[in-house]
N, C-alpha and C positions, 0 to 999 in steps of 0.2 A: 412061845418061849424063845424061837429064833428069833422072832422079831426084835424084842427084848434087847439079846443080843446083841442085833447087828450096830441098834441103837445107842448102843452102850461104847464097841468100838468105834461109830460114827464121834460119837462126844468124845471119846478119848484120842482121836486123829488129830487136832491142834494143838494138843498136850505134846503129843510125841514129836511133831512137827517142831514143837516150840523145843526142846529137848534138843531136839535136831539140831536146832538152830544154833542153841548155846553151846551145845558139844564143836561143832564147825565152827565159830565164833573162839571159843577158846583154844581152838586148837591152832587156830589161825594164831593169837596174840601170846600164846603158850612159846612160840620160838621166838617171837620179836623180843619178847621180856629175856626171854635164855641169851638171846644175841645182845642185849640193853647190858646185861649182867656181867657176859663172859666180857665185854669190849670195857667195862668200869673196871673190870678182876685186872683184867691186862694193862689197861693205863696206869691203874696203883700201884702194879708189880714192875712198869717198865720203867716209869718216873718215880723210883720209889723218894724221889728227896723235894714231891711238891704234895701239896693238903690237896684235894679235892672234896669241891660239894658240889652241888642240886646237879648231880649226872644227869643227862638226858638228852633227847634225840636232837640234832641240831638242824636250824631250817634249810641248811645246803644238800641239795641231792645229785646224785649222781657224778659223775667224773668233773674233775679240778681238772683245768689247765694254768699253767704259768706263761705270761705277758712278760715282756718289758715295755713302761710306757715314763715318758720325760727324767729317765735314770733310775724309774722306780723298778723294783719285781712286784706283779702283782697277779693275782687269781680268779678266775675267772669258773663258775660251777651253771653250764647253760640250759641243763636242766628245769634248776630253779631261777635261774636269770640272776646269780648274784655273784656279784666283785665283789674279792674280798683284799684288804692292804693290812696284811698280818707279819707276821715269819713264822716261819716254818723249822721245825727244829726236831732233831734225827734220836734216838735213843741215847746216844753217847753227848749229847746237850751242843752237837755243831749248828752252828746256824746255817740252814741250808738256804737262805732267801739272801744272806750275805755275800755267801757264796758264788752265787748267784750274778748278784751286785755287782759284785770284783769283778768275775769273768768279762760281762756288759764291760766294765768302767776300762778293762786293758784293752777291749775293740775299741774304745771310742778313744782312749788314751793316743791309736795308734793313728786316728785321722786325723788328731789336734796338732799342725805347726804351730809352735810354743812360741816362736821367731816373730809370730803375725799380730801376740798379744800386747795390749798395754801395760805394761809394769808396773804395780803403786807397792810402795817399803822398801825396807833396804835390800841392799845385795847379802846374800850370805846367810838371812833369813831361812826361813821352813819355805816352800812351795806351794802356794794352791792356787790350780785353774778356777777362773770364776766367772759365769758368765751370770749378766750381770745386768737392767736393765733401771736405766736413771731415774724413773719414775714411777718404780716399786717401790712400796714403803718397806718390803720385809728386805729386799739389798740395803734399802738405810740404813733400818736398824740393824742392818748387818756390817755394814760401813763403819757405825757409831760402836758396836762390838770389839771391830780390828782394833778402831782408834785406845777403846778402855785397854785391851790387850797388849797394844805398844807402853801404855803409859805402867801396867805393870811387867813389864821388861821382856813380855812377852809377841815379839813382833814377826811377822810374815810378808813374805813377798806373795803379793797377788799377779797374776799373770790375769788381767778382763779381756772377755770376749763381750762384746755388747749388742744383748738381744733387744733388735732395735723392731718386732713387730707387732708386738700388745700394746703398747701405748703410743697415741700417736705423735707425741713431741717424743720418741725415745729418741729417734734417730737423729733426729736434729741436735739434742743436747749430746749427742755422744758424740756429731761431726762439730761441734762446737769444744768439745773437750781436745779431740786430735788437731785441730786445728792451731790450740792454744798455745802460745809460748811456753808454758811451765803445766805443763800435763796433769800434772798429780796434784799441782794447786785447784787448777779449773774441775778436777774430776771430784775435790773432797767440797770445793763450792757446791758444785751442783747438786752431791748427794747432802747438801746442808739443810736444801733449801734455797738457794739461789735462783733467781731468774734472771740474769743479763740481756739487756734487749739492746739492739739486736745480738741475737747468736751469730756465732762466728761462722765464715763457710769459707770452703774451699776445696780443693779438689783433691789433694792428698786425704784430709778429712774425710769426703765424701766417699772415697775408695776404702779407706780403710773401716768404714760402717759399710759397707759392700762385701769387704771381704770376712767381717764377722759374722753377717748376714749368711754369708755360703756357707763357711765353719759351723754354725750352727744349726742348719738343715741339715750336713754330714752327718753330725753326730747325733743330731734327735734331740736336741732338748727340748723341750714342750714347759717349761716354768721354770722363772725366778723366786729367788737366788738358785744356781746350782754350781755346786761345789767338786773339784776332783781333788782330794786331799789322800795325800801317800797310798793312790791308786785305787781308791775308796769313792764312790759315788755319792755325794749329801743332797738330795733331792728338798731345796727350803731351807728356813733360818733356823734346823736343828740345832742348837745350841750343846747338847748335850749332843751329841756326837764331834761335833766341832772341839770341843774342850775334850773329847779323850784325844784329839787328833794331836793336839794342843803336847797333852801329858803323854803322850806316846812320842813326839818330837825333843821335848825334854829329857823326856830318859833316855831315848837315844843319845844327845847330846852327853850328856854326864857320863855314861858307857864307853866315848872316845878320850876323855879327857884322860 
């Protein structure tokens, strides 16, 4: 009869084991569900004025740090090994990656002699530093931009720094632009499409692609086009940031009148 028994709870030992199992198994995934839950409860209730769907666990783990890299804010989770190029944004809807941006854009504002740049628009114009590199096609189409924007009576004084180290004729067509008699003629050739052979040389030229070159090691730019418009950082041919820049200089304007 013991035998019986003992055979009886031998056979039932994997049952309870397996029990086991699932009870520690559940109780494990029992608070990560509670934590999935309470963090959805809390997002809906904190942004109450955005829809959210398919909640769930995101592949970033562990501790975020914030970068700055060629004007941008950017995110970094080394954990999981991933960058992220988001913004970031505080319960009260401020953009904290803007924020951010600004802060970067007034150090760098502060190592930019303005003195040193090439001038293309009128005087009296809106302001934007632009550095700027002859043989990017996205400063063209950024070029071609300004130009649609003068013609609807929207125009800008550009201040170029010219990042002469990613392409290897940049520097050339940019000591060929300083060089030229009529600066802003040669600088809207070039960015046309133009090739004039031979490019122009000379040693004022040459320094002053010297000196844009230093300028922009100071300041870190890492890509064209980039942009410092009313103390704001545009990393690229953001268009849509550019045009609020645009409509925020306008209604400025109209405000004084």
């Amino acid at each position: 009869m013991r035998i019986r028994k003992l055979g009886a709870a031998a056979l039932a030992l994997p049952l309870i084991l397996a029990a086991q199992g699932a009870a520690t198994a559940q109780a494990v995934a029992d608070p990560l569900a509670a934590a999935a839950r309470e963090a959805e409860s809390e997002l809906r209730q904190t942004f109450t004025n955005l829809q959210f769907e398919n909640f769930g666990p995101a592949p970033v783990k562990g501790p975020i740090y914030q970068a700055s890299a060629g004007g941008r804010i950017i995110y970094y989770a080394p954990e999981s090994e991933h960058l992220l190029f988001t913004e970031v944004y505080d319960r009260n809807g401020q953009n904290l990656t803007a924020l951010a941006q600004n802060t970067a854009a007034a150090r760098k504002l502060a190592g930019i002699d303005t003195s040193k740049a090439l001038p293309i628009g009128p005087e009296g114009a809106p302001v934007v530093i632009e550095f700027t590199d002859p043989d990017c096609p996205y400063c063209r189409a950024l070029d071609r931009f300004w130009a649609a924007k003068a013609v609807e009576g929207k125009p800008v004084r550009r201040l170029i720094f010219f990042v002469s180290g990613i392409h290897p004729e940049a520097a050339a067509k940019a000591e060929h632009i300083h060089c030229s008699p009529d600066k802003e003629a040669a600088f809207k050739a070039i960015y046309t499409g133009a090739a004039p052979t031979p490019l122009r040389k000379c040693a004022e030229g040459r320094a002053r692609v010297e000196t844009d070159a230093a300028i922009v090691r100071e300041v870190g730019i890492g890509g064209t086009p980039t942009l410092i418009a009313n103390g704001k950082i545009i990393s690229g041919f953001r268009q849509a940031e550019i045009e609020e820049f645009l409509a925020g200089t306008k209604a400025l304007a109209n405000a004084d009148r």
